[in-house]
LORO-38355 format. One line per field, with one value per residue: residue in three letters; x, y, z of N, C-alpha, C in turn. Coordinates in steps of 0.02 Angstrom, whole numbers, plus 50000, padded with zeros to 5 digits. Each point is the difference from the previous one (the first is absolute). Example, Ala and Ser with C-alpha at 12.3 -4.5 7.8 and 13.67 -1.06 7.14 Angstrom:
<nodes>
r <- [ALA;SER]
n.u <- [50660;49982]
n.v <- [49716;50053]
n.w <- [50390;49964]
ca.u <- [49955;50042]
ca.v <- [50059;50059]
ca.w <- [50000;50003]
c.u <- [50045;49961]
c.v <- [50060;50055]
c.w <- [50000;50037]
</nodes>
This chain:
<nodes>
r <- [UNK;UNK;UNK;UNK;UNK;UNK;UNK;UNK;UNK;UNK;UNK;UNK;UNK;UNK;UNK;UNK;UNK;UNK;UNK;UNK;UNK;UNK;UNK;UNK;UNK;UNK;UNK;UNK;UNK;UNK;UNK;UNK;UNK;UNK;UNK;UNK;UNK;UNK;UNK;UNK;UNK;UNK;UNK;UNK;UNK;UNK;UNK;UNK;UNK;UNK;UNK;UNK;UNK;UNK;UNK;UNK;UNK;UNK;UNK;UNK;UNK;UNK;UNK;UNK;UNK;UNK;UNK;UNK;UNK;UNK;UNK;UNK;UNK;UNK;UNK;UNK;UNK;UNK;UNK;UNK;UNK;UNK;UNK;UNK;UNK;UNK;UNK;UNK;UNK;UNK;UNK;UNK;UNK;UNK;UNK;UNK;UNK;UNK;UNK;UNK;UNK;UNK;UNK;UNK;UNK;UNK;UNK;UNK;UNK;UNK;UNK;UNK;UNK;UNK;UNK;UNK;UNK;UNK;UNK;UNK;UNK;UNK;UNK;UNK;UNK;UNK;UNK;UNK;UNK;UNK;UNK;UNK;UNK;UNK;UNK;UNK;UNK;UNK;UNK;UNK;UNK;UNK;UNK;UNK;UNK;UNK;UNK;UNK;UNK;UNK;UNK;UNK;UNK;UNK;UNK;UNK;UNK;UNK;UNK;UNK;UNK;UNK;UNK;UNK;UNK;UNK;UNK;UNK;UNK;UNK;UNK;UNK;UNK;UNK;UNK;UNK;UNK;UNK;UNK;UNK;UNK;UNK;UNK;UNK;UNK;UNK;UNK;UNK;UNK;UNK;UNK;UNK;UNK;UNK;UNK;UNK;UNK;UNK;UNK;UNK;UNK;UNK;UNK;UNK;UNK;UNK;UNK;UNK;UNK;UNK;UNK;UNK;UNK;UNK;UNK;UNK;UNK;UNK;UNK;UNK;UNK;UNK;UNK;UNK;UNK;UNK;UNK;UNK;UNK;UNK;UNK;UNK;UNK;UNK;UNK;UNK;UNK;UNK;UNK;UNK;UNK;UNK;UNK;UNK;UNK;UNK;UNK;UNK;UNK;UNK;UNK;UNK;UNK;UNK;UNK;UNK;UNK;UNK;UNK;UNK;UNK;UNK;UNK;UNK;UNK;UNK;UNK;UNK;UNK;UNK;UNK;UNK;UNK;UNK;UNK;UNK;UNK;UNK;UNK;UNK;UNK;UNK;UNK;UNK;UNK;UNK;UNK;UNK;UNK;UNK;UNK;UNK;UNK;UNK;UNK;UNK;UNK;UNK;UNK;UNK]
n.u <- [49757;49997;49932;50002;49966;49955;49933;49979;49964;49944;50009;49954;49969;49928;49994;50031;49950;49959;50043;50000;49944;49990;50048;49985;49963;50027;50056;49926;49965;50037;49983;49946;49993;50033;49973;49979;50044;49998;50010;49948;49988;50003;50061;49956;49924;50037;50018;49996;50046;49955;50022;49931;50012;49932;49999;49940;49987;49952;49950;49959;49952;49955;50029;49978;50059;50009;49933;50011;50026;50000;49957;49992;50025;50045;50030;49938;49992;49980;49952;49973;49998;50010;49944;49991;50035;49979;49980;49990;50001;49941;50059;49967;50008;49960;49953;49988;49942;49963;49958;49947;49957;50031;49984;50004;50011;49967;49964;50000;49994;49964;49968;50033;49982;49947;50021;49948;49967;49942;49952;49991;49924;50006;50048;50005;50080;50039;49995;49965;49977;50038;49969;49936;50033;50027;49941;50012;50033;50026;50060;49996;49960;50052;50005;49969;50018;49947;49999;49988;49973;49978;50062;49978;50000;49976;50016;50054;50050;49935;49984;50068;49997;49939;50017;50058;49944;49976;50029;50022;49939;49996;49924;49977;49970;49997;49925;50028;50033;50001;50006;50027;49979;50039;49952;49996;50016;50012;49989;50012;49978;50022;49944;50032;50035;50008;49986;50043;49972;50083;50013;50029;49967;49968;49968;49955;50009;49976;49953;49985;49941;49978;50018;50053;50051;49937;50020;50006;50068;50004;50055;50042;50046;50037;50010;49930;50034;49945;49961;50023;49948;50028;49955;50054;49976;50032;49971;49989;50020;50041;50025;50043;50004;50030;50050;49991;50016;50029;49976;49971;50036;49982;50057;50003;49914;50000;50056;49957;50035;50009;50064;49925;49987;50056;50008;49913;50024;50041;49993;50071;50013;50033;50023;50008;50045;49992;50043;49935;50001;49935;49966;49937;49942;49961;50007;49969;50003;50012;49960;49997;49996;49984;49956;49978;49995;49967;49984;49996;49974;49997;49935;50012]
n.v <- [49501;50058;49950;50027;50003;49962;50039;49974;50016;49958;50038;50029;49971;49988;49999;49941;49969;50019;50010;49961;50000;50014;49960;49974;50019;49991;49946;50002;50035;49972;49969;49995;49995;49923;49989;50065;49983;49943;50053;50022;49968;49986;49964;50010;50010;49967;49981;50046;49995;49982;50051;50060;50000;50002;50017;49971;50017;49957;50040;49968;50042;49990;49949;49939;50006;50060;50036;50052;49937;50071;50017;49962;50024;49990;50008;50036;49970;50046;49944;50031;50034;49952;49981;50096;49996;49940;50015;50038;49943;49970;49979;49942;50004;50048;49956;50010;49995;50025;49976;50043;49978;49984;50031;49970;49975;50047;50031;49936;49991;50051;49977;49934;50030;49946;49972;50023;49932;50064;49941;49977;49989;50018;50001;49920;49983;49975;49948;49993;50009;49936;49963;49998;49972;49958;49974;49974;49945;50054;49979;49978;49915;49974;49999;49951;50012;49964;50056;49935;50054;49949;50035;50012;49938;50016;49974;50040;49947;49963;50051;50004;49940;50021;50057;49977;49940;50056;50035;49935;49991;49974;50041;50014;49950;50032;50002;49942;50021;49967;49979;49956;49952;49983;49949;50021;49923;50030;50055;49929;49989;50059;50011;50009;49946;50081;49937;49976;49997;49971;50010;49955;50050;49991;50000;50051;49944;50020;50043;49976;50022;49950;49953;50011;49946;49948;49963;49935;50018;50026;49959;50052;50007;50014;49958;50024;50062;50011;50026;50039;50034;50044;50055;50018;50040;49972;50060;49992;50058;49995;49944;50029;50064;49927;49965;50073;50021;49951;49978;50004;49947;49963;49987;50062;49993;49938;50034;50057;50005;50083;49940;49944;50070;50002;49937;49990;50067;49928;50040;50038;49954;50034;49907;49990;49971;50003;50014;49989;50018;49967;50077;49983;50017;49933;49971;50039;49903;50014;50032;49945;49943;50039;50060;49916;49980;50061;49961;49934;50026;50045;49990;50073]
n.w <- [50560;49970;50019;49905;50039;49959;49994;49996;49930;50014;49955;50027;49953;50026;50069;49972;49951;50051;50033;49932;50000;50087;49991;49934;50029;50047;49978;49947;50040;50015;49978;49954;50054;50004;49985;50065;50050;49979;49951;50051;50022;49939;49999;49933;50030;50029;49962;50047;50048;50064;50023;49995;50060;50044;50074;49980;50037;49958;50017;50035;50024;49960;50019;49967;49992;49975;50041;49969;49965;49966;50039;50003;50060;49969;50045;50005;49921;49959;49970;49992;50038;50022;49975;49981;50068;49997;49964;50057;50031;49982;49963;49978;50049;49955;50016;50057;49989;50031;49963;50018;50014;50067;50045;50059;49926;49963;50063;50040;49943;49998;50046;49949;49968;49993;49938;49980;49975;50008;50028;49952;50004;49949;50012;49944;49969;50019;49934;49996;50063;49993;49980;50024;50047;49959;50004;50073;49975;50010;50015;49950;50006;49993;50081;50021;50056;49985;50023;50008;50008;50020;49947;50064;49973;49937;49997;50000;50024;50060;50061;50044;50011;50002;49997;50029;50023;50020;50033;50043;50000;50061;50030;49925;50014;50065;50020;50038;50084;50023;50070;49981;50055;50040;49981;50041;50029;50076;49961;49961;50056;50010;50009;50064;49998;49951;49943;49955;49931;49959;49930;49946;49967;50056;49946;50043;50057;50075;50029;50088;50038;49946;50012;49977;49948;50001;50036;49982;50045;49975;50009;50054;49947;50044;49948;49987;49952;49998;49967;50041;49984;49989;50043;50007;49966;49928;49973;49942;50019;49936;50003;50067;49932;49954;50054;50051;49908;50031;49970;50044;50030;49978;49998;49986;49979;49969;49961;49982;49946;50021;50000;49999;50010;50030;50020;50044;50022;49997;50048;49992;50051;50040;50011;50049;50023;50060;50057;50043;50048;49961;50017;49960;50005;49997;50075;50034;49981;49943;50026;50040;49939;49949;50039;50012;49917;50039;50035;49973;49949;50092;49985;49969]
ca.u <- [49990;49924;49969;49943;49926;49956;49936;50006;49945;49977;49984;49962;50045;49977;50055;50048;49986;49985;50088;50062;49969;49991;50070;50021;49975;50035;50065;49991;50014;50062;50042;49998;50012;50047;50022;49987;50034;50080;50048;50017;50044;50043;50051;50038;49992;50015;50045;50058;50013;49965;50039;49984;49956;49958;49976;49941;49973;49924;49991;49917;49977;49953;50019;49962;50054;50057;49966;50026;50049;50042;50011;50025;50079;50049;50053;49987;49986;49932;50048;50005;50053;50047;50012;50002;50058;50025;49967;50072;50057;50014;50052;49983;49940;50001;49945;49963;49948;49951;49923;49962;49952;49990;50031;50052;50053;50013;50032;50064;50075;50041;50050;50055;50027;49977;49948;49922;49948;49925;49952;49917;49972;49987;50046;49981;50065;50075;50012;49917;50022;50069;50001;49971;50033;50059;49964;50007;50059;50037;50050;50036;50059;49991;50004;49950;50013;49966;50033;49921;49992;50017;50075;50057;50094;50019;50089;50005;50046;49951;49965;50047;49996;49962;50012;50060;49988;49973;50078;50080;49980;50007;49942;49974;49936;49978;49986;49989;50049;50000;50041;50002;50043;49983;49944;50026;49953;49926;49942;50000;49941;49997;49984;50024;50070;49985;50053;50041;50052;49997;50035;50058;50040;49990;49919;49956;49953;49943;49985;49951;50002;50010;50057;50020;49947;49970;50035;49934;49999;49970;50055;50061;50054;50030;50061;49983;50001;49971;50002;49940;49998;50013;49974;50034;49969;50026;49964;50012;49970;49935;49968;49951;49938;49942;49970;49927;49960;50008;49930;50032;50004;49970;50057;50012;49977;50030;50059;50008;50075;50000;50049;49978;49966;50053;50024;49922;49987;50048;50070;50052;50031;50075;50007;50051;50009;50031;50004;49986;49953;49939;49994;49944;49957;49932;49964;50028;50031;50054;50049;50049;50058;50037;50073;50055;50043;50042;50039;50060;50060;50016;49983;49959]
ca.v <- [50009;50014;49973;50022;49979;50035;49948;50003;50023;49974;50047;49970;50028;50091;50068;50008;50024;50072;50017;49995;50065;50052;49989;50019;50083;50046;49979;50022;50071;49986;49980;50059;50071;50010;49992;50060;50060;49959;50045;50054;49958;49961;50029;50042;50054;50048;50046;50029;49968;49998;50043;50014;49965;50002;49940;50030;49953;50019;50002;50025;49980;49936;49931;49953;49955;50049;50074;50052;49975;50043;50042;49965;50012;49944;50020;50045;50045;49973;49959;50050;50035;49950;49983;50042;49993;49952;50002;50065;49976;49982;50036;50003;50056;50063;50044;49953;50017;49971;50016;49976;50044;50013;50098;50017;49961;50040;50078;49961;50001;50040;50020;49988;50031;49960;50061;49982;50019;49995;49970;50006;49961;49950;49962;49963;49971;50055;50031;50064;50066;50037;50018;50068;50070;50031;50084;50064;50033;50037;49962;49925;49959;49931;49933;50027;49934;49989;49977;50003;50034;49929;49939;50053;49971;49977;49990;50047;49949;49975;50063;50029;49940;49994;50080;49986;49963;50047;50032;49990;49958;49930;49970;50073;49982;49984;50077;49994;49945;49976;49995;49931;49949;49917;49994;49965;49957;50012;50048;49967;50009;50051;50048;50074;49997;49995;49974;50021;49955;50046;49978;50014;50054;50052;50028;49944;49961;49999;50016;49970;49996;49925;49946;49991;49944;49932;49931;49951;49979;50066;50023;50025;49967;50027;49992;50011;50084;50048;50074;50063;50059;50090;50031;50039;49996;50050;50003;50062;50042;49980;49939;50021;50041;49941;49944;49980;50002;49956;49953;49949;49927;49943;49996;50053;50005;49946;50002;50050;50039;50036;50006;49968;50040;50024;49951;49992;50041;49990;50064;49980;50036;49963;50005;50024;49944;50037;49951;50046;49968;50052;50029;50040;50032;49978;50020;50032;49959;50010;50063;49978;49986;50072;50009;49990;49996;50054;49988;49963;50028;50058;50041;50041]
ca.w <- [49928;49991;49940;49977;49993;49947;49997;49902;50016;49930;49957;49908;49943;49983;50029;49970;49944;50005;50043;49951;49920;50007;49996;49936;49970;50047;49963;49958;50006;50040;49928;49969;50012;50001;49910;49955;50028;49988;49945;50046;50051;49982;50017;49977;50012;50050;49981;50047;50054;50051;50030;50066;50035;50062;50058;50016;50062;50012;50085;50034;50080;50019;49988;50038;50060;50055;49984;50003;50008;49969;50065;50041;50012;50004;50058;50010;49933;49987;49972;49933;50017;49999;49928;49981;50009;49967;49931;49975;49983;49934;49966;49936;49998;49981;50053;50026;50026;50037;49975;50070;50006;50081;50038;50068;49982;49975;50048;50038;49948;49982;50077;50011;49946;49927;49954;50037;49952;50014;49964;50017;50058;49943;49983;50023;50020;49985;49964;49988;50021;49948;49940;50007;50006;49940;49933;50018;50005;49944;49961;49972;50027;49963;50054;50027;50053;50045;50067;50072;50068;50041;50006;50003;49989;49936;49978;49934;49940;49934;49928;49943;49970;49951;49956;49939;49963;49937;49958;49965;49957;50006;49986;49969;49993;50061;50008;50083;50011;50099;50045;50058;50023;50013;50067;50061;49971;50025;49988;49941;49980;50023;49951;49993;49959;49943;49981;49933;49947;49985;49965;50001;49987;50051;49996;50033;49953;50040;50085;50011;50066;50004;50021;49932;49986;50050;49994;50027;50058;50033;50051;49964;49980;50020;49955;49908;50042;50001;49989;50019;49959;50031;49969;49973;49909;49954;49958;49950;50004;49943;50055;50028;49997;49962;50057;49995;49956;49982;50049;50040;49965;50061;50036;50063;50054;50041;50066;50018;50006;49948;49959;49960;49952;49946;49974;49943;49912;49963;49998;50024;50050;50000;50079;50020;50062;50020;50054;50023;50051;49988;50076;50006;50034;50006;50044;50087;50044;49965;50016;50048;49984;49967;50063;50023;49979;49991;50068;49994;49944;50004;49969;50038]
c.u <- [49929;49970;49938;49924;49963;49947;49956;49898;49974;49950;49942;50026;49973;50049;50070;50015;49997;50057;50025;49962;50028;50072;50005;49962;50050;50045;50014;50010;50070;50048;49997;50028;50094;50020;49986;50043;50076;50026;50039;50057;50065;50082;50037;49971;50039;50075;50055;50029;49951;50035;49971;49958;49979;49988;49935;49981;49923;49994;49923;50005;49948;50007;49946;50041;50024;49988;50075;50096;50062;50042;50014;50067;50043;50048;50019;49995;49938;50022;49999;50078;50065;50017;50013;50081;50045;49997;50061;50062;50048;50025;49934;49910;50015;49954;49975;49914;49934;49943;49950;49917;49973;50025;50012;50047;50057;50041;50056;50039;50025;50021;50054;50044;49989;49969;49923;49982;49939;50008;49909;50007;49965;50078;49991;50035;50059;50021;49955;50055;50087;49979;49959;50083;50046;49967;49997;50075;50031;50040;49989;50034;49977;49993;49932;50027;49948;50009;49976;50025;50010;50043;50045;50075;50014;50074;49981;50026;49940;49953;50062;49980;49947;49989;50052;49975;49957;50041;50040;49978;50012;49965;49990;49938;49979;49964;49978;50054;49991;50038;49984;50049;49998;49942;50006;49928;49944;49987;49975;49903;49957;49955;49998;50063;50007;50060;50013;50030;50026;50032;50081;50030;49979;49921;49963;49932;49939;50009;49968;50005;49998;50095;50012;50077;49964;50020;49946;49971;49944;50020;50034;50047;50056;50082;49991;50014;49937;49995;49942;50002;50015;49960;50013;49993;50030;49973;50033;49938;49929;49942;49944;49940;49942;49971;49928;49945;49988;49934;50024;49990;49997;50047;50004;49949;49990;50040;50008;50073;49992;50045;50009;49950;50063;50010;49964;50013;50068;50086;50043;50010;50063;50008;50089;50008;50043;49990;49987;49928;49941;49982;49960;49974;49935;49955;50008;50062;50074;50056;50031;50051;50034;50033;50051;50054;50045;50046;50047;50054;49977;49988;49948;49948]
c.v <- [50024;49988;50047;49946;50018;49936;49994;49987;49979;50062;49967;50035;50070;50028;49997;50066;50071;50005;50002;50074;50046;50010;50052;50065;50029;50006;50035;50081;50020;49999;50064;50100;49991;50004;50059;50034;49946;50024;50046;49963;49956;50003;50056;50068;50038;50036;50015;49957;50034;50050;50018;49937;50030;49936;50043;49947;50008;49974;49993;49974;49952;49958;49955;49948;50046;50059;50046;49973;50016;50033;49945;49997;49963;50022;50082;50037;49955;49950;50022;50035;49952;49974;50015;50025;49953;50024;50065;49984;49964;50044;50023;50064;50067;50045;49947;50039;49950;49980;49957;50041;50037;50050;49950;49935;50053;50046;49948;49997;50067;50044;49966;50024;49959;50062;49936;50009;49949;49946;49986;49907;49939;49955;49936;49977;50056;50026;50035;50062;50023;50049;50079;50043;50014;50050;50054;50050;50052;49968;49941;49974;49930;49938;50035;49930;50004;49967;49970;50019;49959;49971;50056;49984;50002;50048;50050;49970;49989;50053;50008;49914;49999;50051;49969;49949;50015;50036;49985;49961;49925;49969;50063;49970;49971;50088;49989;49971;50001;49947;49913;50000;49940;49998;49951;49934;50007;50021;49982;50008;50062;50044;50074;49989;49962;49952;50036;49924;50046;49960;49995;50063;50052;50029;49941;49975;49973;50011;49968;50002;49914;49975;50018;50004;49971;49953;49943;49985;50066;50057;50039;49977;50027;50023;50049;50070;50018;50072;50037;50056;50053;50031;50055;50011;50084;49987;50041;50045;50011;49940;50022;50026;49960;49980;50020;49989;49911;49951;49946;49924;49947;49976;50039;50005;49936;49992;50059;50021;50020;50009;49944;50014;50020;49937;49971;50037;50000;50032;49940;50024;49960;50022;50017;49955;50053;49959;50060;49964;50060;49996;50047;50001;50015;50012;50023;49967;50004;50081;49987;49972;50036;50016;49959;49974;50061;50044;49970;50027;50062;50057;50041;50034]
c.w <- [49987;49939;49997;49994;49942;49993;49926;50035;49916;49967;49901;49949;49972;50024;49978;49941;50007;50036;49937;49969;50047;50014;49943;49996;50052;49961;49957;49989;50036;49934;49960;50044;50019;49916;49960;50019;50001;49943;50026;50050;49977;49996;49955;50025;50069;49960;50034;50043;50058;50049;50066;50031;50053;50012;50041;50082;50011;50082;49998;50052;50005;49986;50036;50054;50043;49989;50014;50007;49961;50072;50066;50028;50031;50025;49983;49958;49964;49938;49913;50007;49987;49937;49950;50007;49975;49939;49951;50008;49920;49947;49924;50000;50003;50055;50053;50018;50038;49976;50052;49974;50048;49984;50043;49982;49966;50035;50013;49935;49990;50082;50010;49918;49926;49962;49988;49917;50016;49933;50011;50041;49949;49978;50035;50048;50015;49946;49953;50042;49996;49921;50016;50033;49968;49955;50029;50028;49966;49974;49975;49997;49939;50036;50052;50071;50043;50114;50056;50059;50063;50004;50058;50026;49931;49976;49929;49948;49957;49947;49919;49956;49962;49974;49950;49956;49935;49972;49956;49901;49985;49950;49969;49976;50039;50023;50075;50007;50088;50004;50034;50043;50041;50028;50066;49992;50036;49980;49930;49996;50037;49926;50001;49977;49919;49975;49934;49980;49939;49934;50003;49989;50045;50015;50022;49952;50013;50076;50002;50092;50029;49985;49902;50003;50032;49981;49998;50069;50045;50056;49978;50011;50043;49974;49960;50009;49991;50006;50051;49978;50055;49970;49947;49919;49977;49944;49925;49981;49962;50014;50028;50011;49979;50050;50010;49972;49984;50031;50064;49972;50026;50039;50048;50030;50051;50054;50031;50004;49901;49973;49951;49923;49958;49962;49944;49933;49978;50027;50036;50087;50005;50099;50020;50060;50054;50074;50050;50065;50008;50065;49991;50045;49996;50037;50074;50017;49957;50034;50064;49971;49974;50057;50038;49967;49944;50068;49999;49950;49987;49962;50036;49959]
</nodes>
């Protein structure tokens, strides 16, 4: 049973005081720039039903865990390549493209036939450089699926699962929607393994790389389901172009997950439960298991 550890640390009240102000001026501008651009966002403005969609796969080569790990080859294709394959498979996408700022991420997608959009070297996150390459798209689209490059098992059922969850209008006031599922209890305190709570009606209701819920015991519960997040993110188009205009928030930079900036400035996301065994791809020591459990279910 794996127990979460945590050490508590006696704090004065200055530094309190100053954490809450410098709480409230972050919040603060967080608030207001969502409150300039929520008319724009609201459910009557989308109007139409959500139709085209892209599945964008942001790619870089410098990573601080896994230099050049777009290209890394996994039983004999590079793992961009793989994922990208996966990715055309999905019924609910109109285009699939690449966005990378590398040239030799770049020459390897389009030597296996990806269409390639250059980004600059300033994009913070993935979705910073999604969004730069839809402007640069000719066509329009109303679904923007954010794809991580690192899943190269991700199941098309789930891209088509959170595209429709913007579609079908489940949720028409929801302008994000991604992907859970069970969290296995070891990895309960794993902070490369993102959790998810979510309401009764489907929209989440906090990430966190910490144990959520926490129990008193500090343990995990092994009964209780828990949620792990997929990386997997669908965006509305319009949305999107705000996100980066949006200030970052003390939450997200805390937990460092930029899908807590959507939540800070008020928006709707809507999750999706889906039963699925996450098989990313973190570090050197992760691409042995990838291959051998694409050995076992024969995959080539």
């Amino acid at each position: 049973m794996a127990i979460c550890e945590s050490s508590s640390a006696q704090s004065g009240t200055n530094s309190e005081k100053s954490w809450w102000i410098l709480h409230g001026l972050v919040a603060g501008a967080a608030i207001a720039a969502a409150a300039a651009s929520y008319v724009a966002l609201s459910p009557r403005w989308y109007g139409k039903f959500r139709s085209r969609a892209v599945g964008i796969i942001p790619a870089r080569f410098a990573s601080s865990r896994f230099q050049g790990k777009p290209l890394v080859q996994i039983l004999g294709k590079p793992m961009i390549q793989r994922t990208w394959e996966r990715a055309k498979m999905a019924g609910t996408l109109d285009h699939v493209v690449v966005a990378t700022d590398d040239e030799k991420i770049a020459e390897c997608c389009r030597g296996f036939g990806a269409d390639v959009i250059m980004t600059s070297e300033s994009c913070r996150n993935g979705t910073e450089r999604c969004n730069e390459a839809l402007q640069k798209l000719e066509k329009k689209y109303d679904i923007v699926v954010n794809i991580q490059g690192d899943e190269p098992l991700i199941e098309p059922e789930i891209i088509d699962g959170v595209v429709q969850a913007l579609q079908l209008q489940r949720a028409p006031d929801a302008v994000f929607s991604t992907a859970v599922t069970s969290l296995k209890p070891e990895d309960g305190c794993d902070p490369n393994r993102v959790k998810c709570v979510v309401d009764n009606r489907g929209y989440a209701i906090y990430f966190s790389r910490g144990l959520i819920p926490y129990n008193k015991s500090g343990k995990v519960n092994p009964d209780f389901p828990y949620m792990l997040h997929l990386g997997i993110q669908s965006f509305d188009t319009k949305f999107l172009k705000i996100y980066p205009e949006l200030p970052p928030t003390p939450l997200q930079l805390e937990e460092d997950l930029e899908q807590l900036k959507v939540l800070e400035n008020g928006y709707k996301m809507k999750v999706i439960k889906v039963d699925h065994d996450a098989h990313g791809v973190d570090t050197p020591e992760d691409v042995e298991k990838i291959e051998s459990l694409m050995r076992e279910r024969n995959l080539s």
